[in-house]
N, C-alpha and C positions, 0 to 999 in steps of 0.2 A: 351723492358725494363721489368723486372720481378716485378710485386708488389705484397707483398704480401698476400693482400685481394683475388686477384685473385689466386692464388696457394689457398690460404685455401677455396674458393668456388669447385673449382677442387675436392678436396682432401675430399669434402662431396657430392659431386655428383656422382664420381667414387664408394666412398662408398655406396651409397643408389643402382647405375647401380647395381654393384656386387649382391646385394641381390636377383636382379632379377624383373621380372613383379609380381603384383600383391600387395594388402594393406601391408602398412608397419609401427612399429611404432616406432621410434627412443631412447632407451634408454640412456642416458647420466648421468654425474656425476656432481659433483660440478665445476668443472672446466672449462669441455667439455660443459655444457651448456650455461656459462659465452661467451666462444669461438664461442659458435654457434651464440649466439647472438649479434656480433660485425661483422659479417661477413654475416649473412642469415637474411633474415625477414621473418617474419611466413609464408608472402602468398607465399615465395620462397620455403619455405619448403614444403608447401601443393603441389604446382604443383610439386613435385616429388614425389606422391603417398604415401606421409607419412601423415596421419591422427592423428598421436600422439605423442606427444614427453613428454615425462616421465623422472622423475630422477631414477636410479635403486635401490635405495636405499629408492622407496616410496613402502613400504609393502601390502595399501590398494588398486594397481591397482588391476580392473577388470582381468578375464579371457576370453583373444580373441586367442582362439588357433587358428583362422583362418588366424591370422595376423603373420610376419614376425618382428621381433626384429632385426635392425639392431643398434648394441651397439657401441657408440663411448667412450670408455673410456681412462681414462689415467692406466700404468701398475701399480698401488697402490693396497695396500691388502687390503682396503678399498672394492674396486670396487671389488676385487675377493672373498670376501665373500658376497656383494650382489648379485653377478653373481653366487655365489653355491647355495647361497636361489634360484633364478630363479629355476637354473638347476635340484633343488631336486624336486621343488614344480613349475612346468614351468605353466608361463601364455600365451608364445604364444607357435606358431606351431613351429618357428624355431627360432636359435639366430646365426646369422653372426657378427662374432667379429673383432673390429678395433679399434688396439691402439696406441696412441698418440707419443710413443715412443718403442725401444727396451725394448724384454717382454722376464724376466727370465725362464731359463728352470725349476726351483722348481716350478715355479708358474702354467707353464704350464702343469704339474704335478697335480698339486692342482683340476686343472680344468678339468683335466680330471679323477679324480677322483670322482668329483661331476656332468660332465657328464653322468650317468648311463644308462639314456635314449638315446644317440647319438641325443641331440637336435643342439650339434655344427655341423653349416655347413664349416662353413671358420675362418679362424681368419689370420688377415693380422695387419702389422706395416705399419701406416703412418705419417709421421714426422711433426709435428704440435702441440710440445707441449710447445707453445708459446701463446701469446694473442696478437691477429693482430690491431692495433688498428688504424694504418695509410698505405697507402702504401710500408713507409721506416721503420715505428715506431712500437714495440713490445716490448710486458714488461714480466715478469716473475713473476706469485704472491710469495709472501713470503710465507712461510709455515702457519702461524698464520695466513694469508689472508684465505686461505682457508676454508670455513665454518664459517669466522668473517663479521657480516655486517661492511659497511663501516663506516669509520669515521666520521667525520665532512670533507663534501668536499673529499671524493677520491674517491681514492684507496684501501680502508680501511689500515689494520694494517700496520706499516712501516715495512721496511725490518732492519731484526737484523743487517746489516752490518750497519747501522746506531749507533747502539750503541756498536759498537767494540770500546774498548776492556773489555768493561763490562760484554757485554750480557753470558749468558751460551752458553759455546763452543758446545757443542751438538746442538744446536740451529741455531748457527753459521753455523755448518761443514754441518749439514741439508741445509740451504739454500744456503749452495757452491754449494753442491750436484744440487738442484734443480735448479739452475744457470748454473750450465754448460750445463743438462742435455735437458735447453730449448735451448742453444746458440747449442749445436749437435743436436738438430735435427732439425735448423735452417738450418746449413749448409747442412743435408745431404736433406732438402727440397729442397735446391741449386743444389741439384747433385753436387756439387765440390768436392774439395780433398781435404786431411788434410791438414790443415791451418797450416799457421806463425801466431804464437801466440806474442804481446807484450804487457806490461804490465808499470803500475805504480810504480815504484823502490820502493817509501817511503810510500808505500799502504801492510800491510800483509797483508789483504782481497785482493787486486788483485792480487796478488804473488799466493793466496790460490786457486785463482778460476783459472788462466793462469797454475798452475801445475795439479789441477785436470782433467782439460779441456787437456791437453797434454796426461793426463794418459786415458781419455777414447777413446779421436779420433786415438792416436798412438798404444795405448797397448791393450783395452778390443775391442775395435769397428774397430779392423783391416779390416775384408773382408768388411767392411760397405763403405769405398768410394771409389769415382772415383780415379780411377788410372792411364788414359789413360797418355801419352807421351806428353809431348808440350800442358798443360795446363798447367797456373799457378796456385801455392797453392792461396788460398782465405786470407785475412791477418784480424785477431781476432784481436782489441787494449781492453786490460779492464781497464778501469780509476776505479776512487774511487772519490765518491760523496767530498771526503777529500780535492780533488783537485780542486773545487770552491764551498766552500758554499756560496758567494754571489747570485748568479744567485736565488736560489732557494727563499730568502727573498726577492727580487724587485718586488716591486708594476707591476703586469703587466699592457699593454696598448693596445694586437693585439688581435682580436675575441676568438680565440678557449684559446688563454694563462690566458684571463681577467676573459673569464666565469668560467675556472677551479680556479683564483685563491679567486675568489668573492662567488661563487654559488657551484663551485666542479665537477667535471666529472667525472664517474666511467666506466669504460669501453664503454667509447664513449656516457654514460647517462646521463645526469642532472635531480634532482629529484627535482621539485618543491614543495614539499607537505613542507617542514620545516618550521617551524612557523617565522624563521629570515624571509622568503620572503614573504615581504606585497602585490607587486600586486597581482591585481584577475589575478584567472588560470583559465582559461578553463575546465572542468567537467574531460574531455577526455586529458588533456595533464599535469597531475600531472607528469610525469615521458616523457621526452622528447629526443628523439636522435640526436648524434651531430656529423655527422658522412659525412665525405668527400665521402663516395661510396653513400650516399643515400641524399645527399642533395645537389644537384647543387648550391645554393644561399650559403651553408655553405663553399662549395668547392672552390668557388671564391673567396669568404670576410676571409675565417678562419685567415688569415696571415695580415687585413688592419688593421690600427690604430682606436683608438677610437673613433675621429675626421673624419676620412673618412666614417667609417660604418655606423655613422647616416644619412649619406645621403644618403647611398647605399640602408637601410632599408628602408627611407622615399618612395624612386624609385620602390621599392621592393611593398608597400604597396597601391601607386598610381597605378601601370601595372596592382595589382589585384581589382584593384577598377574600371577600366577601362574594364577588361574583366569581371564583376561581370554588367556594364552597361548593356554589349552586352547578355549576358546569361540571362537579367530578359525583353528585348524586344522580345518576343515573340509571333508573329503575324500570325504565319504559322503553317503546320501540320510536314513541312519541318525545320520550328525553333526548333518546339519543338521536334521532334525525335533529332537534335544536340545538345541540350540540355541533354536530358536523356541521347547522347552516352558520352556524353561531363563530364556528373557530375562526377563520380569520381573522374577525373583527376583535376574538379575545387575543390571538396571538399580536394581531397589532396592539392590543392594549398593552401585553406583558409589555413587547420595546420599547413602550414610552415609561412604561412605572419605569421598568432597568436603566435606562436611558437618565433619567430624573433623575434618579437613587445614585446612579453612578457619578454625574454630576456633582453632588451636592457635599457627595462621599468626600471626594475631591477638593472641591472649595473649601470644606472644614478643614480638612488635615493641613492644608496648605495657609489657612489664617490663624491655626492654632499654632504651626511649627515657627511659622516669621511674626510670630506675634502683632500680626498688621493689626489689631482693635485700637493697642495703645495707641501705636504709630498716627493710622488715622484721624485718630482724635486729635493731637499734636496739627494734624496739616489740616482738619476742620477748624480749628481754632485761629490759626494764620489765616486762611482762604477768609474767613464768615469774621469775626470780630475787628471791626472798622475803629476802633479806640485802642487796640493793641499797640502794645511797644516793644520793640524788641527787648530791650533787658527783662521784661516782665514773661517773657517765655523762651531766651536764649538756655535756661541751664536743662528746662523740659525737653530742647531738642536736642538738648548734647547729652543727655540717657538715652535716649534713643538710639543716638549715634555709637554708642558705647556697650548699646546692648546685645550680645551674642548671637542671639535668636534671630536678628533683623538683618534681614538681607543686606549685602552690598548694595543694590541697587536701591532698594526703597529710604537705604538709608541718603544715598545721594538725590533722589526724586526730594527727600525733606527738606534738603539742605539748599537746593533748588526752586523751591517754594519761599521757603523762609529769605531767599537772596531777591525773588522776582517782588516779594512786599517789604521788604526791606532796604532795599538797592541804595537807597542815600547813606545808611549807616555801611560803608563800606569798611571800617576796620572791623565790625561783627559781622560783616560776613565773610572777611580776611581769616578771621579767630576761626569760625566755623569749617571752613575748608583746611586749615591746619587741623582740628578734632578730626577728621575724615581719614588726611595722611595720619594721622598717630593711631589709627585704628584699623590702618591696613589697607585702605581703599586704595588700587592704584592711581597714580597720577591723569593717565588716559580718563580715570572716571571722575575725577576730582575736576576737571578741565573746565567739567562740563555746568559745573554751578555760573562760573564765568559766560558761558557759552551762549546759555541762555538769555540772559538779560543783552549780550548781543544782539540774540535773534530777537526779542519779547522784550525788552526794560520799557523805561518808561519815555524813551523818546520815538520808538516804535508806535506805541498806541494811543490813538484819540481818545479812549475814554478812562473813566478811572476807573480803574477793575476791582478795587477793596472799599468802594465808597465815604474814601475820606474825605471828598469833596463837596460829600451832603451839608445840605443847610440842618442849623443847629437841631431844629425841630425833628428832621428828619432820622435825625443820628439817635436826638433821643428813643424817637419810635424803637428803632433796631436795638438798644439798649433793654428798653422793656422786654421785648421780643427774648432777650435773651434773658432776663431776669425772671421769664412764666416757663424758660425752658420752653424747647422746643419740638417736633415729633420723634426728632431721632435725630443724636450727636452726630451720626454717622454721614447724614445723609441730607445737610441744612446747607450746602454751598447749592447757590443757582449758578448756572453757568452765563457769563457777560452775555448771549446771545439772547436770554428770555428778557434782561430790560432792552436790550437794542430791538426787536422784533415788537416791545410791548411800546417802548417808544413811537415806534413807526405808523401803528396800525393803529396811538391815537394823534396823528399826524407833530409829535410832539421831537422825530430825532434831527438834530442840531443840521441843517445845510450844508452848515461850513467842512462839517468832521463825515458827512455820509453828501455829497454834493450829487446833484442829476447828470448824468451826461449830457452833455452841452449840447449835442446835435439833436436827442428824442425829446418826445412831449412829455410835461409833467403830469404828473397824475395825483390825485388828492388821494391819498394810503385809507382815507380810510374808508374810502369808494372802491377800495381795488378786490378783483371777485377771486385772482389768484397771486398769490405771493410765491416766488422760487427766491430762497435764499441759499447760498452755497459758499464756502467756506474752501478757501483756497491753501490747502497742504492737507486736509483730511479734516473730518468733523470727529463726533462722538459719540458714545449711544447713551450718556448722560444729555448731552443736548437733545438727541433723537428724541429721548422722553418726554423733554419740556417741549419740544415741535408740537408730539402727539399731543398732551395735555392743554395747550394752547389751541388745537385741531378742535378740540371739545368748546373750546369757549366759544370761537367764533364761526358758527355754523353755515354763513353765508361766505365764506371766505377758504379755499383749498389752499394749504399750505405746503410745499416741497422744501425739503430742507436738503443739500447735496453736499458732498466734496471730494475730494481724490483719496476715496481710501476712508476708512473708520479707523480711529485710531486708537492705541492702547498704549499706556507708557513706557512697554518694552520698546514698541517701536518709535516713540519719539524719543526716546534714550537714544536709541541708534542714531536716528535721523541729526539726531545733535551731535552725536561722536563722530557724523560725514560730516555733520556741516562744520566741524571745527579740524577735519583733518583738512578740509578743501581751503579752511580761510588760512593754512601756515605755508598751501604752494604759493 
């Protein structure tokens, strides 16, 4: 099975071989270093004879002309005019070039214009200009990500498809561009062939991005794929974040979903240093990684409830208490040499219990103080109960809204939900956004109930997202379901993606609402050997989950699930409070 952390290790190791034997130091961009560091760890790097890794656009490195620059960039004129500084004024001996994508002929021009010295030895395309951040899961920075610290909690900037149809169209068509250009060279990382593109009907952002993506894999990027006989095409679906904004506002409850939506994750990092996180940190672990290739304890819990992982941590913290026994009884000359071979492996043990422990420290204090349980339960009950009526849980959410404990925000994320399944009852959710002002909320956050159903109501999405459209039988099913209870209150909404994805692959989703693009061939879904689906404004790491778990089911089948950015409610809060400052110019 292909994943693709391991393709993007390859694809830096090949690079560094190619350079050859001898000191090497890694030049990179903003990007490529972000990349490197989701997928290598420094001491990985070092044991490939690279001693330095640099941004090339840092002006005050030294001069080691005895060293080899192996450059991993992306094709931006960015990186090609710090590559001509090099080249005029070279710091090492040689430069072997490696770009993250297909590299124009002007540019190659450019560069050899500014090679005067013949310091270029190679320059090769390698497909990886994505950000790998799980074995299934890769995001695409937004344009303004690049070079923006992060937000509060992410990914930093949102992606402009979030505020279509406001944002500046050059903005926009930039980050089509940048979107397709990660999903081809996703696929030619695949070695496959041109894809069956489908798309969201009532999405122009996926309309935008499924016609560009046609025009670069069919029309500009012809000799690029495989072409053999008797494969099948690889099938592209792009959704639009348009097509469920609930998922992104629910309280999460599973490891890696809670810590992004409490603490924030930025390319597999969690920064502890922000003054919101009261426990003590450790000296050494202000910035922490959270990352399924490098942490076995993260790789097994990332997916459990909040309820399970406290015990899993306590187990976690007892094992290393138990071998911390055995490593300080030291009686021998023969204890103590396993001791010393032993230590590192136990010091790296200590930062990951500390790391955990301090985690978790964190996520408690912060669900006990905002009282998120109740909360959550409230917006499980809206999301998952397809027979609800609004009068039958309006006075539920107006405690909530009333209650002290509960953040400003989460209390407006409620009121938000209960508007997006609600939206035909407009004087109750008129009433509700008056409970929000009488409780203090300001108006800029009160906007934002309205705002949404802008972005997300029900003339946005093709499908129905609370399934009240089930046939009678089917509704009963879901009724039972809820009358034997179910595994956990907390954690019972699927997100729209797992029935679109389960529809597709039993060739069962509607033409009309997900259509082929008119120019490529159809393919029967449920022949197809790789599936990329990608989600236009950012995804989730509650969908992420159902990707992976759905990865299990179907074992003849690679599934990639992509979008601009992972997303947490802090930042689609934001992304909503741009897109409605944009829709009053």
């Amino acid at each position: 099975m292909v994943k693709l952390p391991d393709l993007a290790k390859d694809y830096i190791q090949k690079m560094i071989q190619r350079a050859g034997p001898g000191a090497k130091v890694l030049l990179v961009d903003s990007e490529t270093k972000q990349y490197l560091s989701t997928v290598y760890t420094q001491s990985d790097v070092l044991k490939q004879e690279v001693f330095l890794v640099e941004r090339i656009d840092n002006e005050t490195v030294e001069k080691l002309m005895h060293m080899k620059a192996v450059c991993f960039l992306r094709p931006s004129y960015s990186s090609l005019r710090a590559l001509s500084r090099h080249l005029r004024d070279p710091k090492f001996g040689e430069y072997h070039l490696f770009y993250t994508n297909s590299v124009r002929d002007s540019y190659l021009q450019d560069l050899a214009q500014a090679d005067g010295q013949e310091l270029v030895k190679q320059i090769h395309e390698y497909y990886v200009d994505y950000m790998v951040l799980d074995s299934h899961l890769f995001t695409v920075p937004s344009l303004e990500a690049r070079g923006n610290a992060a937000g509060s909690g992410g990914e930093g900037h949102a992606s402009s498809f979030l505020c279509a149809p406001y944002v500046d169209r050059q903005e926009l068509l930039g980050d089509v561009d940048r979107t397709v250009e990660a999903i081809a060279a996703l696929l030619l990382s695949l070695k496959v062939r041109k894809p069956c593109i489908r798309y969201q009907r009532s999405s122009d952002v996926a309309f935008q991005i499924s016609e560009s993506l046609y025009r670069l894999t069919y029309c500009q990027g012809e000799g690029l794929f495989a072409t053999e006989r008797g494969s099948i095409e690889p099938l592209v679906l792009i959704l639009d974040r348009t097509s469920d904004p609930v998922t992104p506002l629910l309280t999460q409850w599973t490891y890696q979903a809670m810590v992004h939506d409490l603490l924030g994750i930025r390319n597999n990092r969690v920064d502890l240093t922000s003054k919101s996180i009261l426990s003590k940190v450790p000296k050494d672990q202000s910035q922490v990684v959270l990352s399924s290739e490098q942490d076995e304890f993260f790789k097994k819990e990332m997916y459990n409830n909040y309820g399970d992982l406290g015990i899993e941590i306590k187990n976690l913290v007892d094992g290393f208490q138990e071998a911390s026994k055995m490593n300080h009884n030291i009686q021998s000359i023969e204890d103590m040499q396993r001791f010393v071979e032993n230590y590192p492996e136990f010091r790296s043990k200590q930062g990951n219990v500390s790391k955990h422990v301090t985690l978790m420290t964190e996520l408690s204090r912060i669900v006990e103080e905002g009282n998120l349980m109740n909360a959550s339960e409230i917006e499980q009950e809206i999301a998952c109960n397809s027979s609800l009526r609004a009068g039958s849980i309006y006075n539920e959410v107006v405690d909530i809204i009333r209650d002290h404990k509960v953040k400003e925000d989460h209390k407006v994320k409620l009121a938000m939900i209960f508007a997006v399944r609600f939206e035909k009852d407009g004087e109750t959710v008129s009433r509700l956004i008056s409970e929000l002002i009488d409780v203090g909320v300001p108006v800029r956050k009160t906007n934002l109930v309205r705002e949404i159903l802008d972005y997300g109501g029900q003339g946005k999405r093709d499908d129905d997202l609370f399934g009240g459209n089930k046939s009678f039988l089917s509704r009963a099913s879901t009724a039972m379901k809820g009358l034997k209870g179910v595994d956990n209150v907390y954690t019972q909404h699927e997100p729209l993606i797992a029935s679109i994805a389960d529809q597709l692959l039993k060739g069962k989703l509607k033409e009309h609402d997900y259509p082929c693009h008119a120019q490529v061939p159809q393919v029967d879904a449920k022949q197809v050997k790789e599936l990329i689906i990608f989600i236009a404004g950012g995804v989730t790491y509650e969908e992420s989950k159902f990707i992976a778990s759905m990865q299990q089911q179907y074992t003849n089948l690679k599934i990639f699930l992509g979008g601009n950015g992972v997303l947490n409610s802090n930042q689609f809060l934001s992304s909503m409070s741009a897109r409605h400052r944009m829709s009053q110019h």
